[in-house]
Backbone bond lengths (Angstrom), bond angles and torsions (degrees), N, CA, C in turn:
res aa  C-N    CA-C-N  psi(-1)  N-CA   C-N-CA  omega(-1)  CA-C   N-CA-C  phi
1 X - - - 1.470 - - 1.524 109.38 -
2 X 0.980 106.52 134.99 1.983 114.45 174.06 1.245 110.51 -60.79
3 X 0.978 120.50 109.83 1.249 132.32 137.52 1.471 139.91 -23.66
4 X 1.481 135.96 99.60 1.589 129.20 -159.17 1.652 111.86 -128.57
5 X 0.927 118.99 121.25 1.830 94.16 163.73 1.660 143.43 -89.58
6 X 1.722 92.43 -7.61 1.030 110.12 -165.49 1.660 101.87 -108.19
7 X 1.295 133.55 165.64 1.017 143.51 178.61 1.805 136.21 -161.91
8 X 1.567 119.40 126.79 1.463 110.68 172.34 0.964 117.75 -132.36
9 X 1.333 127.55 176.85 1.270 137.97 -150.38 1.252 90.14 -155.38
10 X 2.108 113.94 105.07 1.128 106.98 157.84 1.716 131.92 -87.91
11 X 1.395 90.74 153.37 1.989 89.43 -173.75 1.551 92.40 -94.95
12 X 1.805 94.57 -149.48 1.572 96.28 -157.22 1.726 113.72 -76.21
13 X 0.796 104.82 138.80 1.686 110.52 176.95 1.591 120.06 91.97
14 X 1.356 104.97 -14.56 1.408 131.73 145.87 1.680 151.18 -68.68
15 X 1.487 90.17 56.34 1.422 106.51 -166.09 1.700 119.69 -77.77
16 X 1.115 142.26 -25.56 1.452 140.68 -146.15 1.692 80.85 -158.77
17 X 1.921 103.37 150.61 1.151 123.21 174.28 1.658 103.04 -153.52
18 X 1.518 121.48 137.77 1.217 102.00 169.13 1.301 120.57 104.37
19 X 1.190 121.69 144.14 1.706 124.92 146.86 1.705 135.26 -103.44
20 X 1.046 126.96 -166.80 1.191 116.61 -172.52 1.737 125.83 35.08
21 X 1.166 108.30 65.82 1.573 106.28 -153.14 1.783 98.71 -106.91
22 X 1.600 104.60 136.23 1.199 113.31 176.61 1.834 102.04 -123.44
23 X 1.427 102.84 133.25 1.215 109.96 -160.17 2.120 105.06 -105.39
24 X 2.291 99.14 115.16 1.495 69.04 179.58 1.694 94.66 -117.19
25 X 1.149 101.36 -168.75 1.259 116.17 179.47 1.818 116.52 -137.53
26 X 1.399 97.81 115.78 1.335 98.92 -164.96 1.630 119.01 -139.35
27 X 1.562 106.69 132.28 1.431 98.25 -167.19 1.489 107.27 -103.79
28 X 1.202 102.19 150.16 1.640 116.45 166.64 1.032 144.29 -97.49
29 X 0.840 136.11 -177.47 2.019 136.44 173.57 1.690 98.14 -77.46
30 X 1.120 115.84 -16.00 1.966 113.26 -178.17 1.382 105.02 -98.74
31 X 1.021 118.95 -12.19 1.683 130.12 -170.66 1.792 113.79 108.12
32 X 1.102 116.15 -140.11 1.490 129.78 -154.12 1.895 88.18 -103.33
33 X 1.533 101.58 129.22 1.526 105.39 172.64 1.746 92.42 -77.10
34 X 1.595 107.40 169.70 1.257 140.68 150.87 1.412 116.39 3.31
35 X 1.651 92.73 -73.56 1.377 98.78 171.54 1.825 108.79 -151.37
36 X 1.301 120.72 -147.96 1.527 119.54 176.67 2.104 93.99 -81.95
37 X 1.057 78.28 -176.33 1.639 87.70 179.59 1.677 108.49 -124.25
38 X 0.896 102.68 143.92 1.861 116.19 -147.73 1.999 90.06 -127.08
39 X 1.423 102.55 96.59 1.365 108.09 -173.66 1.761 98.73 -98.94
40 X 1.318 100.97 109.79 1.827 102.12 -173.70 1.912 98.68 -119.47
41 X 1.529 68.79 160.99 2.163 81.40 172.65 1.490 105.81 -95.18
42 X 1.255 127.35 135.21 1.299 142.80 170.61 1.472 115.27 -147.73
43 X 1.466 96.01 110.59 1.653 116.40 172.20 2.026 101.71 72.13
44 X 1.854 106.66 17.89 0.865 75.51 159.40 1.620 111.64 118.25
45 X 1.890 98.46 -42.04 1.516 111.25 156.79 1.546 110.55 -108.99
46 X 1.066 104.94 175.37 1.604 124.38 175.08 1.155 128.84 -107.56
47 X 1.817 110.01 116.72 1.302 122.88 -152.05 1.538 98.95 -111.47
48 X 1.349 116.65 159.77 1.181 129.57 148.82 1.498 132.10 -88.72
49 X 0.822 118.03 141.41 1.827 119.03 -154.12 1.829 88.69 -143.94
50 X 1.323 113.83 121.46 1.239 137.31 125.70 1.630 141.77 -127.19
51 X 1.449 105.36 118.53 2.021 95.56 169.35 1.668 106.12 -63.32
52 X 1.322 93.63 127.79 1.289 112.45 155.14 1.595 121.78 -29.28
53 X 1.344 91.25 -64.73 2.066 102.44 -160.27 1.463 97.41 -91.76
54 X 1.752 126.11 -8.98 1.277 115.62 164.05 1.724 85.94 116.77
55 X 1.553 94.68 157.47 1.372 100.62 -174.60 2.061 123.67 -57.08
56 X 1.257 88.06 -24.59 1.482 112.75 -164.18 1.835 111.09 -93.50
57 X 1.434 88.92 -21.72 1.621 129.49 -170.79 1.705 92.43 47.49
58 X 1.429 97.97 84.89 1.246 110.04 158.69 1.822 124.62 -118.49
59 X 1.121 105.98 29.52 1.043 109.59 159.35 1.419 136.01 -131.59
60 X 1.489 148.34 88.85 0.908 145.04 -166.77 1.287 135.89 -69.09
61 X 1.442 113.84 140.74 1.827 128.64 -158.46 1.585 104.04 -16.42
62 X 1.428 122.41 -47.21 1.529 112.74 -161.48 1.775 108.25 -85.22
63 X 1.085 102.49 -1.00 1.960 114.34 -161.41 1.667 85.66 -110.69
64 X 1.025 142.84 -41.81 1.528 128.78 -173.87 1.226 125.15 -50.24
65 X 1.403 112.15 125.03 1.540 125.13 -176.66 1.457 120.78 -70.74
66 X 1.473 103.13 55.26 1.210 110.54 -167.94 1.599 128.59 -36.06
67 X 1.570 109.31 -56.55 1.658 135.48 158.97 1.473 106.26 -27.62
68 X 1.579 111.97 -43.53 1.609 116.32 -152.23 1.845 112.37 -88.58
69 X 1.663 96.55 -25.70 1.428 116.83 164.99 1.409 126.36 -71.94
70 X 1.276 115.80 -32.54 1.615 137.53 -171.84 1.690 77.43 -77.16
71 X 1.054 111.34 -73.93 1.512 111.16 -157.13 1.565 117.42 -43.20
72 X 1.541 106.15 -55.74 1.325 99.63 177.95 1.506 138.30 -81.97
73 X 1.525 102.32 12.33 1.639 125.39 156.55 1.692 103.55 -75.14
74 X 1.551 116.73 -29.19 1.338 102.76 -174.07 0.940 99.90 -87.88
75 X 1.252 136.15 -41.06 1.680 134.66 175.32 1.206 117.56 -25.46
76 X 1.739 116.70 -59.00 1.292 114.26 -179.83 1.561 108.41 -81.41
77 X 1.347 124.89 4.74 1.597 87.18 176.44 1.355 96.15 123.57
78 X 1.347 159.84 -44.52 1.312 161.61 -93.58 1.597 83.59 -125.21
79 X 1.223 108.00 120.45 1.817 122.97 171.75 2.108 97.11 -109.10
80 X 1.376 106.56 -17.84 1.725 99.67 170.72 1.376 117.66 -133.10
81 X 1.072 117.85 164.13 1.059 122.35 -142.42 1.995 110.54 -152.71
82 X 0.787 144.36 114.22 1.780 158.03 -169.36 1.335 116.32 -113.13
83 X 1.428 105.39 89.46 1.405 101.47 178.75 1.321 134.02 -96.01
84 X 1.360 113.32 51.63 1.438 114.73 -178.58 1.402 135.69 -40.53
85 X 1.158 142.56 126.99 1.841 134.50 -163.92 1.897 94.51 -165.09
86 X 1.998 82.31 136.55 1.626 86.00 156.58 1.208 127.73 -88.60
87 X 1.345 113.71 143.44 1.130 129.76 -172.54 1.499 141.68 -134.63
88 X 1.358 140.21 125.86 1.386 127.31 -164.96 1.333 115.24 -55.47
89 X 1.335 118.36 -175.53 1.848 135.82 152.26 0.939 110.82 -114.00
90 X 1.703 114.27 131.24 1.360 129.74 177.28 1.716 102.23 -87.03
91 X 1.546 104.81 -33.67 1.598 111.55 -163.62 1.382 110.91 -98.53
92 X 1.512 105.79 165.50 1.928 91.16 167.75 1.270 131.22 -106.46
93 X 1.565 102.43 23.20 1.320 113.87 -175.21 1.534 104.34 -119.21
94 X 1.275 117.60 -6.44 1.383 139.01 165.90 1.947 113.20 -70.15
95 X 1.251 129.97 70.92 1.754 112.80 -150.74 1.514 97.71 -92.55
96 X 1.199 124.07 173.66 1.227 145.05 173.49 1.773 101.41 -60.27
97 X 1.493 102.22 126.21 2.107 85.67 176.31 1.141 96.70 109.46
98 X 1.327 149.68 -32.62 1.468 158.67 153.96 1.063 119.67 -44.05
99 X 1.527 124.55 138.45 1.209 111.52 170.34 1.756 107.37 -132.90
100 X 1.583 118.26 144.53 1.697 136.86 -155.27 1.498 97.26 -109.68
101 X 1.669 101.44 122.64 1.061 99.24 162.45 1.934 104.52 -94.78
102 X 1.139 105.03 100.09 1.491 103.57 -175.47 1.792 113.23 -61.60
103 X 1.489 130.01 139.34 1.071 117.05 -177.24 1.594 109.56 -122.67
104 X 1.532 113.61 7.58 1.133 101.93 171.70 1.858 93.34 -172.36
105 X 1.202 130.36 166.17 1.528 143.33 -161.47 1.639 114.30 -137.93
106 X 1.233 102.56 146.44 1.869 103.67 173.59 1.636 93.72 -137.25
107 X 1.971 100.53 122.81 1.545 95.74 -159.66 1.599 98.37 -95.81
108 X 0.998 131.16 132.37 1.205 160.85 163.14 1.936 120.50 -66.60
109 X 1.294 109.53 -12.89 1.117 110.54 -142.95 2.110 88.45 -112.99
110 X 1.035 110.26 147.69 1.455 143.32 140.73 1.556 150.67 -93.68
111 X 1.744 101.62 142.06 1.679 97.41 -165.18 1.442 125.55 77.84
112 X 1.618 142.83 -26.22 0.366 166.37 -159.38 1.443 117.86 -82.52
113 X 2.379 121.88 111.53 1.236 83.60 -130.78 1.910 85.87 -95.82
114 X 1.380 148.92 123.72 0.840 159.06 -113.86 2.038 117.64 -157.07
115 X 1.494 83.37 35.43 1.622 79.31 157.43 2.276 93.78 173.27
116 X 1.062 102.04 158.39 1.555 99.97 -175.22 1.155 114.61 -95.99
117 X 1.792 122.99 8.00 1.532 119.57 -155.17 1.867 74.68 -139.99
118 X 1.165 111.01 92.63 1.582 135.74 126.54 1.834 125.55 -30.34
119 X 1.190 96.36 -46.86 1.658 113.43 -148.39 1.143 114.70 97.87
120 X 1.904 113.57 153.88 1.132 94.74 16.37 1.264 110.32 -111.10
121 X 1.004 153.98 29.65 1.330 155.11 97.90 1.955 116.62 -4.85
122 X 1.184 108.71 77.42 1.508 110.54 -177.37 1.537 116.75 -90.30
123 X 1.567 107.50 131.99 1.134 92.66 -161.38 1.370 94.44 -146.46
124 X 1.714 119.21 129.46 1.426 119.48 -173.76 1.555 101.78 -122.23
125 X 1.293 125.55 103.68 1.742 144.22 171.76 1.748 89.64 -76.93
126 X 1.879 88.43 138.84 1.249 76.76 161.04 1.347 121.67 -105.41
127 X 1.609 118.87 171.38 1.483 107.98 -163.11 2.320 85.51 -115.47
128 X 1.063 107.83 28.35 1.878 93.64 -176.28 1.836 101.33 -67.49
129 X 1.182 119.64 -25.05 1.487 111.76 -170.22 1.705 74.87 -146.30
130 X 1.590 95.54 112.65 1.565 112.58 174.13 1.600 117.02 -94.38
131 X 1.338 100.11 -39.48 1.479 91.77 152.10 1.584 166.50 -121.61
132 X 0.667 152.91 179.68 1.713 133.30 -167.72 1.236 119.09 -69.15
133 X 1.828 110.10 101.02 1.278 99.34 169.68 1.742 147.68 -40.25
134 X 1.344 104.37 -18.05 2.049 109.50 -177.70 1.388 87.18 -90.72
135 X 1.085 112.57 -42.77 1.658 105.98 -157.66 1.968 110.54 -62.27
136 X 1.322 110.11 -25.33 1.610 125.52 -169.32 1.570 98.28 -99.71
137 X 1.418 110.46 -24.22 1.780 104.37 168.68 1.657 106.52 -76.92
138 X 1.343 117.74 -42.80 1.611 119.08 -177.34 1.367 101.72 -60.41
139 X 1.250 118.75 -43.68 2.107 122.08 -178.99 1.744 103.08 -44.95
140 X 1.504 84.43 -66.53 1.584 102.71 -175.11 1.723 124.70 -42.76
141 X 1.490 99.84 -39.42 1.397 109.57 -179.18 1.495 113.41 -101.67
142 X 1.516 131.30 7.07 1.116 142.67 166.55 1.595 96.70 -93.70
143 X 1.203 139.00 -24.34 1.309 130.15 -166.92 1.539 100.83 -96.49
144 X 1.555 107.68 -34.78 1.583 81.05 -172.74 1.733 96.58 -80.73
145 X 1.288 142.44 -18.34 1.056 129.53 -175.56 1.483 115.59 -45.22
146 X 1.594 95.80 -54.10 1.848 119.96 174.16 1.029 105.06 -52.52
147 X 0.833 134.16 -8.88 2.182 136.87 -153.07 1.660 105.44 25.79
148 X 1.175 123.48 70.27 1.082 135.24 -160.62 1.885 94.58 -131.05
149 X 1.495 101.13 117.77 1.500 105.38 -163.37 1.869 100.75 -70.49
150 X 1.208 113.78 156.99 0.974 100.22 -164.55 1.674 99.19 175.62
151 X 1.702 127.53 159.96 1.649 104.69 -170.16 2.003 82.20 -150.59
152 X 1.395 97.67 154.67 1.843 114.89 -130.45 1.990 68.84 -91.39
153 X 0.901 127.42 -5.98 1.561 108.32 -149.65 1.308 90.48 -157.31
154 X 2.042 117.51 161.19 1.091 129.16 -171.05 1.661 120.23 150.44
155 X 1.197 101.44 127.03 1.216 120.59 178.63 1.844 126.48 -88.75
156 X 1.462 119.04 88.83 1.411 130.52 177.51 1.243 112.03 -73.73
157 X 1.344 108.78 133.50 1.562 126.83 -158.84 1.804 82.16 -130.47
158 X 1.920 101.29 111.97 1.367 90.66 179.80 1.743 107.70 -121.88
159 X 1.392 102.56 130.79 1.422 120.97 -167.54 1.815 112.68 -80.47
160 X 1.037 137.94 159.83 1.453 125.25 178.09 1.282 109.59 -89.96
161 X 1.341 137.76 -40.64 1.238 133.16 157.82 1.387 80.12 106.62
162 X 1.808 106.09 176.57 1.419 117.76 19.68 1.625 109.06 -103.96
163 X 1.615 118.77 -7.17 1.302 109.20 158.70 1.277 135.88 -66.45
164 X 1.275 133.14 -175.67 1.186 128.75 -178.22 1.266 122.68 -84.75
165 X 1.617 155.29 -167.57 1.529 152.12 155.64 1.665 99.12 -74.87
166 X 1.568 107.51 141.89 1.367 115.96 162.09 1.126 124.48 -65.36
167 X 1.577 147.09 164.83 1.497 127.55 -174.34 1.530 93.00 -74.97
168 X 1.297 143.78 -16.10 1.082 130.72 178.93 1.857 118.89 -74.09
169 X 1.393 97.58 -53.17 1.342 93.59 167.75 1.734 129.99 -61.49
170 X 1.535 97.31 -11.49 1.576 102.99 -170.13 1.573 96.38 -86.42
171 X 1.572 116.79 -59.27 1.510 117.54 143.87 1.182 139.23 21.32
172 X 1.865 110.16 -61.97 1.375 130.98 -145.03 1.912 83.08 -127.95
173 X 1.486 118.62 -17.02 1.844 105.59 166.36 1.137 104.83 -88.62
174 X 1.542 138.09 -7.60 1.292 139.87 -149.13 1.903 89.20 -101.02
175 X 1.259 115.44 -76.19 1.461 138.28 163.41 1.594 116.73 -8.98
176 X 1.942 93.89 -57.85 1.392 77.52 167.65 1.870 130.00 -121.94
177 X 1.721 85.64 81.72 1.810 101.97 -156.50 1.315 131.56 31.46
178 X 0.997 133.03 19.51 1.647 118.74 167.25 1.268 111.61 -69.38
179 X 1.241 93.26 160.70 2.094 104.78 -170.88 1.793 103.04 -110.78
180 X 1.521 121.46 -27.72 1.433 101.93 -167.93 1.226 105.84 -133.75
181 X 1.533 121.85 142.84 1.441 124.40 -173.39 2.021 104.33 -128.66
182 X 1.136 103.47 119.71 1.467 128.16 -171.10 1.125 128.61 -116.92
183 X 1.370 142.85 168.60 1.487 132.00 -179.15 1.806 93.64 -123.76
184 X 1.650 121.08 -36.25 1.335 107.54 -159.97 1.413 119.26 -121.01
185 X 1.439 125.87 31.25 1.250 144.76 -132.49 1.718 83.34 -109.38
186 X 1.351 108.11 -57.16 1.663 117.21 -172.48 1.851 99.86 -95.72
187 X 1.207 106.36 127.81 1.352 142.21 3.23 1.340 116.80 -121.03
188 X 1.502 117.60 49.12 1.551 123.70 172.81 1.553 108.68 -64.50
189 X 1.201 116.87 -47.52 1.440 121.20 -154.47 1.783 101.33 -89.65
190 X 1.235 102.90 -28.26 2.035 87.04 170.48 1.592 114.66 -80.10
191 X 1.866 105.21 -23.91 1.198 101.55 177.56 1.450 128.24 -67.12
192 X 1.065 101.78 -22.79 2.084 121.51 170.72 1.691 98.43 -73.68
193 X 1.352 114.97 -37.56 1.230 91.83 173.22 1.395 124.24 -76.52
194 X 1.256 110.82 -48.95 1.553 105.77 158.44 1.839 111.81 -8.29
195 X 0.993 85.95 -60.91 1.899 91.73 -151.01 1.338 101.77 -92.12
196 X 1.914 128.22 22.01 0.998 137.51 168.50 1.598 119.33 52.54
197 X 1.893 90.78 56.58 1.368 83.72 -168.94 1.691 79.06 -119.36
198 X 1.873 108.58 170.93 1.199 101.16 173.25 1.879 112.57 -92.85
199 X 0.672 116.37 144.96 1.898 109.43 176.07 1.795 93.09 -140.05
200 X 1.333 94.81 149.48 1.600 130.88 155.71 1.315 118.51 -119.97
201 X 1.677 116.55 173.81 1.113 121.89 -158.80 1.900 85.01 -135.42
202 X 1.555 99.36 150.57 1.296 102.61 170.32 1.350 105.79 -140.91
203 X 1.354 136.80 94.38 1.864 114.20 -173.14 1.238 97.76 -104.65
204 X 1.282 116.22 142.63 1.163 130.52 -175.66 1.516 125.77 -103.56
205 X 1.161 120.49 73.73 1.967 128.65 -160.27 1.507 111.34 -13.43
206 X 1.277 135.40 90.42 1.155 121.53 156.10 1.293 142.23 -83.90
207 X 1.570 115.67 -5.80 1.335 125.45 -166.41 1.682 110.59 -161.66
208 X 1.272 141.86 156.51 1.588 115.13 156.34 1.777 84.99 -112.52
209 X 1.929 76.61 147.12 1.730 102.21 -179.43 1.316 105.70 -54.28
210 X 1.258 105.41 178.55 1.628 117.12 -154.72 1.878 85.99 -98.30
211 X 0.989 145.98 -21.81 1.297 132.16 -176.45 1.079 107.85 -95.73
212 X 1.332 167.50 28.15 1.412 167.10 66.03 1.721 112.26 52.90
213 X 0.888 139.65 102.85 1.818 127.56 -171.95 1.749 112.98 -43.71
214 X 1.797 88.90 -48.75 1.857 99.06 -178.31 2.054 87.17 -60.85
215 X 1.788 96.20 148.33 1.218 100.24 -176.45 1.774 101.62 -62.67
216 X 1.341 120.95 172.00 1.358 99.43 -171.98 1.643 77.27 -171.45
217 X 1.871 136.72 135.00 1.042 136.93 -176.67 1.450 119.51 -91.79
218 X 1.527 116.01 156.93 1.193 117.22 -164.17 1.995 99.64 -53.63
219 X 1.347 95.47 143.57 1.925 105.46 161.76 1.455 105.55 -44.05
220 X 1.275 128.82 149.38 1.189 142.77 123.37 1.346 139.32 -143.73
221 X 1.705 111.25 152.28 1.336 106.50 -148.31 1.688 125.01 -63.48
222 X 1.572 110.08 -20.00 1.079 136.54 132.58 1.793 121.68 24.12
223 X 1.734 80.48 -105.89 1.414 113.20 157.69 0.885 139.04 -70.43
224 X 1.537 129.79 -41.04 1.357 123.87 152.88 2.024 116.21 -25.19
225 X 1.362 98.64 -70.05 1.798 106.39 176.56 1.183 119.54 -57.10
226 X 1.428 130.32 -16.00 1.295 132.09 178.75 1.726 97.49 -80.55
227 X 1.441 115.07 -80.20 1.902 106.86 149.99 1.391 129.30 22.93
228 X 1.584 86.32 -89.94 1.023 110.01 176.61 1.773 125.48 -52.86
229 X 1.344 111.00 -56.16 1.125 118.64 161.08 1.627 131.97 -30.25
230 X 1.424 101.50 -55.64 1.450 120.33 -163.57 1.399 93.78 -67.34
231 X 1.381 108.74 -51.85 1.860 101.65 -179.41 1.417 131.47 -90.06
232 X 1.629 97.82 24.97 1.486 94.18 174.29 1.541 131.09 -75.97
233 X 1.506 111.48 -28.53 1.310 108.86 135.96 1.374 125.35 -13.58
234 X 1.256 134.26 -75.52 1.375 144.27 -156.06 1.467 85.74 -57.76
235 X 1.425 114.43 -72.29 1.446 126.23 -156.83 1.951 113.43 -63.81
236 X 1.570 100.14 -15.70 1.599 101.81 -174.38 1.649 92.09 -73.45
237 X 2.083 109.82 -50.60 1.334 117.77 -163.51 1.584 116.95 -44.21
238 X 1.814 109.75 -29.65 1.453 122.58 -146.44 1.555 90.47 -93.35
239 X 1.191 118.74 -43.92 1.913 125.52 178.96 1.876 92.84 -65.04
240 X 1.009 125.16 -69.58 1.743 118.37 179.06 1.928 111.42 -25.39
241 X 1.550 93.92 -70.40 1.370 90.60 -174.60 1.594 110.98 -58.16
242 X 1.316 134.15 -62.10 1.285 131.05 -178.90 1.055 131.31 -31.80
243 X 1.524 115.57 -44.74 1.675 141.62 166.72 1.398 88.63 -45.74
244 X 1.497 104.86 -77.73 1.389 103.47 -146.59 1.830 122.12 -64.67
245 X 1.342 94.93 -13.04 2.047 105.49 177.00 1.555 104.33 -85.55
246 X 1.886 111.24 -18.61 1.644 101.81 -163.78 1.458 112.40 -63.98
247 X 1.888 116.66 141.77 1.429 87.66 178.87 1.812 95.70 -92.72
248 X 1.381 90.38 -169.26 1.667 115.20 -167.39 1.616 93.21 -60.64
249 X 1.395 109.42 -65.25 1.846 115.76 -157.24 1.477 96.73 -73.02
250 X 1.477 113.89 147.25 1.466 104.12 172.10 1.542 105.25 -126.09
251 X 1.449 112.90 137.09 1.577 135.74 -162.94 1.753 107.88 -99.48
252 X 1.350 115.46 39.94 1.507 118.69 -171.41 1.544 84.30 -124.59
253 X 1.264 77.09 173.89 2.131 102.55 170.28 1.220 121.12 -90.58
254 X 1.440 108.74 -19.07 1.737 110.94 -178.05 1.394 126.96 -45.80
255 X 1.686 112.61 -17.65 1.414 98.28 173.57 1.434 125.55 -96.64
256 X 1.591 113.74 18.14 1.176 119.25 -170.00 1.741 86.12 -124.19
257 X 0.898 154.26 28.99 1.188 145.51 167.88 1.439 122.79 -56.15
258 X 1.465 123.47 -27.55 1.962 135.12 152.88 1.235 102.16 -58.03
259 X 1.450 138.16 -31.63 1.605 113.76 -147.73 1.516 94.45 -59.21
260 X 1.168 120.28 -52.74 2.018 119.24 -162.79 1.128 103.34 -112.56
261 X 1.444 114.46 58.72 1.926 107.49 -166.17 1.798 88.93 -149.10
262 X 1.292 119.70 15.61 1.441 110.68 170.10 1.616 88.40 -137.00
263 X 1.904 88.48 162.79 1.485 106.57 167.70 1.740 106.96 -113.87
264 X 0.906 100.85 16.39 2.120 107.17 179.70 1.492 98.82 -92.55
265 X 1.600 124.97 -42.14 1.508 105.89 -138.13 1.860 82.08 -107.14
């Protein structure tokens, strides 16, 4: 099996990454990821590429085998990880076309099965800085290079889906400042930590939520993908450059995230 270090996870409207693509298929102890895994060259190295919701995106935010995706990024090798996803606006200074480097999440979500240590092996990661600090400075400083509008910080408010927030609940994320509202954000990014991998978050504004004060029209899925679409450019350009400046060794803590996170060892 190939060997990768790098890794993404496409969201909606985000199907294919890459050239030279060798397609594997690999099962886990959680069951069958998303989809096969699509190992492409970009800028030169060799990435790992999976959609989230599946090539066809037939699986929706609350049905994703989240566990089963994490896993088979570790399989091959992948210590990083790019989590790009569309995502609403809670704010109005937050616009559609933007893209969040989110630096921390409030999960919203249920059922959802959201960690790999059951017992009896107990194991509590902490989630205060969910994602990798180098990895959200390289985003950050690849975007302003791009001049690609975009805001260094942000709070994801993640919903279980698969409907949308009521204007009341959107209302009550707006109220108490958060900027991004998501369906698949939780629990990809603690589960990479789990497994001491580094991950970032990239949401890419597709819509502002329906509770907004300025009148603002119901979401639809529609429009969201059209959005989304138009600026994938931006978001393909911003993963190219980053890849291609990241160095090899990585100078974060993420791979030690077990040392003080069990009560067995």
């Amino acid at each position: 099996m190939e060997k990768v270090s790098i890794g993404v996870f496409g969201g909606s409207g985000f199907y294919k990454f890459g050239e030279d693509v060798t397609e594997l298929k690999i099962d886990t102890p959680y069951g069958i990821p998303s989809s096969k895994v699509f190992i492409a060259t970009v800028e030169g190295k060799r990435v790992a590429f999976l959609p989230r919701h599946g090539v066809d995106h037939d699986y929706p935010p609350h049905k994703i085998n989240f566990r089963a995706n994490l896993w088979a990024m570790k399989e091959l090798g992948v210590k990083r990880i790019f989590g790009p996803c569309a995502a609403g606006s809670l704010q109005v200074n937050v616009n559609p076309g933007d893209i969040v480097f989110c630096d921390t999440f409030v999960d919203r979500t249920n059922g959802r099965a959201d960690t790999f240590y059951d017992g009896p092996l107990t194991t509590h990661i902490s989630s205060a800085d969910p994602y990798c600090p180098d990895m959200r400075k390289q985003c950050i400083a690849a975007a302003k290079e791009l001049k690609i509008k975009h805001h260094e910080t942000g709070t994801v408010v993640v919903i279980n889906g698969p409907r949308f927030s009521s204007k009341a609940e959107s209302k009550w994320f707006t109220k108490q400042g958060w900027e991004v509202v998501n369906m698949s954000q939780y629990p990809e990014m603690v589960l990479a930590r789990e497994l001491e991998m580094c991950y970032v978050n990239i949401s890419l504004i597709t819509d502002y939520d329906c509770g907004l004060e300025s009148e603002v029209a119901p979401t639809n899925v529609k429009e969201i993908i059209a959005v989304f679409q138009k600026n994938l450019s931006n978001l393909q350009n911003l993963l190219f450059k980053i890849i291609k400046d990241m160095p090899e060794e990585r100078a974060c803590v993420c791979d030690r995230t077990l040392e003080f996170s069990r009560f067995n060892d």
